[in-house]
N, C-alpha and C positions, 0 to 999 in steps of 0.2 A: 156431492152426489151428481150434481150438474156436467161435473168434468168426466167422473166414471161413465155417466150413461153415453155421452158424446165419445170418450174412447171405444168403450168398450163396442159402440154402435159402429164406430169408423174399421172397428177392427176388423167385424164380420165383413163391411162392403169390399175390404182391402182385399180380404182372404177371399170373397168368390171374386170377384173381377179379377185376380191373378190369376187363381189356378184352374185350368182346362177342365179339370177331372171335377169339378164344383159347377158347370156349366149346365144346370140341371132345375127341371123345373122348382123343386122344394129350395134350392138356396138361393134361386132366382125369386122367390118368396121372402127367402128370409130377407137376404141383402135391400129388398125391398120396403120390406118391415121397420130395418135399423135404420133405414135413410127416414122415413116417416115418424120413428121416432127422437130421432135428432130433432127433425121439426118440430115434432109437439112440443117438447122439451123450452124449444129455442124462440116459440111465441110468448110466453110466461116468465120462463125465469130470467134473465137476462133484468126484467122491468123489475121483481122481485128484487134480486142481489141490490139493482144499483139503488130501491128505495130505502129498504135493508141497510148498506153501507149512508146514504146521503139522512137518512130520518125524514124523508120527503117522500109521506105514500098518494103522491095525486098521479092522478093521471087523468090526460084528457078527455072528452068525450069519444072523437075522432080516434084517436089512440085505443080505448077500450074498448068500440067497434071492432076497429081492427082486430085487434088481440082476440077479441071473441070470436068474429069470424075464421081466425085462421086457426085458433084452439079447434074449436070445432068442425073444419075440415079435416084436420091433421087427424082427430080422435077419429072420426066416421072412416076415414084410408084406412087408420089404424084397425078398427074393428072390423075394417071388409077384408083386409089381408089374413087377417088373424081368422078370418072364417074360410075364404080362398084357402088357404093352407089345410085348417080338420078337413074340408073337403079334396085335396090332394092327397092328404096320407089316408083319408078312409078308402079312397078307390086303388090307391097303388099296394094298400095292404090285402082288403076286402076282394078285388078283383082287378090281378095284375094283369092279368092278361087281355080284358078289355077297358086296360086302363085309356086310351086313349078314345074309345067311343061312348064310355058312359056319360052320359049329363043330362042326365032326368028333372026337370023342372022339381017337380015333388022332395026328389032328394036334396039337392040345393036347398031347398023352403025349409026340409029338416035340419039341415047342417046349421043354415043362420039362425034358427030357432035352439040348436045344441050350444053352437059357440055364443050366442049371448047370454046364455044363461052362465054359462060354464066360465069361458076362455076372460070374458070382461066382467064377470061379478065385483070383483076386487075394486077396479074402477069405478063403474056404476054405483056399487052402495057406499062407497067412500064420498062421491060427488053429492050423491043424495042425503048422505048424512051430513056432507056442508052446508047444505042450500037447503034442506031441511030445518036444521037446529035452530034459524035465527029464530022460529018462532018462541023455541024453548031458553031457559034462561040456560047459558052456556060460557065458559073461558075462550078468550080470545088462544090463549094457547092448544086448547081441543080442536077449534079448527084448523087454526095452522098446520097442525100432526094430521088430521085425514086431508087437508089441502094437498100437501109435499106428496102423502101418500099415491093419491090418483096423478100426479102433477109430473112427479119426476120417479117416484120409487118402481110401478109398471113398468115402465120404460126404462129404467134402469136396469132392472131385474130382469128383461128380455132377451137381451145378448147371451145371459149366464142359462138360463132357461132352455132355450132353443138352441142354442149355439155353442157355446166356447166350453161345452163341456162335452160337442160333439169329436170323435174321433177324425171324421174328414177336415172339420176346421181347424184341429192344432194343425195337423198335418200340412196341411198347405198356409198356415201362420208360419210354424217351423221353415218349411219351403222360401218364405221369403222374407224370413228374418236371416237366412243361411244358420239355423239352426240344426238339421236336420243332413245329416251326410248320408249317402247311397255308397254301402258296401256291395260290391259283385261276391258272391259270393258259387257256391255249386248246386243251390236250393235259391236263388232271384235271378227274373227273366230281363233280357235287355242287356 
């Protein structure tokens, strides 16, 4: 899952830094998104696998700071790009034509009040049903499965989500895997 979300992440930043025609506030979002979710990803599991592979779950004080610290930066990016964005496509859809001067405090306050609830549910009640349970008698294997879930499955599942099942993004993957040939034809410009 670790390695999926890391490709499939590297894929999308690949595909807008290449292609001109991707230069555009939304996949400037997105590409955005996949790099920050790399990093969440890359605070956590890396310590996971190698306790995982070694049967040695310690870690240091110093260490677990960190890892917290930077979890939780990476999620808060996470959660403010994920709301930056409902508020991108609400005003380029809602009102295109003053897409470039609307930015109403009020609507903003709504948008991050829309997308916490909405866009990061899945996260949030999986984290809370971690860090909730110890008080309930619970299997160590229950938390593990809503652990991974908020840990690497969001993040995983984002590229595929947003992206790789959009039509601009094969297209310029195609583009620069030289997947994709340009037939001239008497119906294509150029």
């Amino acid at each position: 899952m670790y390695l999926i979300t890391v490709f499939g992440n590297l894929l999308i930043i690949l595909a807008v830094s290449s292609d001109s025609h991707l230069h555009t506030p939304m996949y400037f979002f997105l590409s955005n998104l996949s790099f920050v979710d790399i990093c969440l990803t890359s605070t956590t599991i890396p310590k996971m696998l190698q306790s995982t592979q070694t049967q040695r779950k310690v870690i240091t004080y110093e260490g677990c700071i960190v890892q917290v610290y930077f979890y939780l930066l990476f999620a808060g990016l996470d959660d403010l790009l994920l709301t930056v964005m409902a508020y991108d496509r609400y005003v380029a859809i809602c009102h295109p034509l003053h897409y470039t001067v609307i930015m109403s405090p009020w609507l903003c306050g709504l948008l991050v009040l829309l997308s916490w609830v909405s866009v990061v549910s899945l996260f949030y009640c999986s984290a809370l049903g971690v860090y909730l349970s110890f008080t309930a008698p619970h299997s160590s294997h229950t938390s593990a499965i809503a652990s991974v879930m908020y840990t690497v499955a969001t993040p995983m599942l984002n590229p595929f989500i947003y992206s790789l099942r959009n039509k601009d993004i094969k297209r310029a993957l195609k583009r620069f895997f030289g997947m994709e040939t340009f037939r001239k034809g008497p119906f294509t410009s150029g």
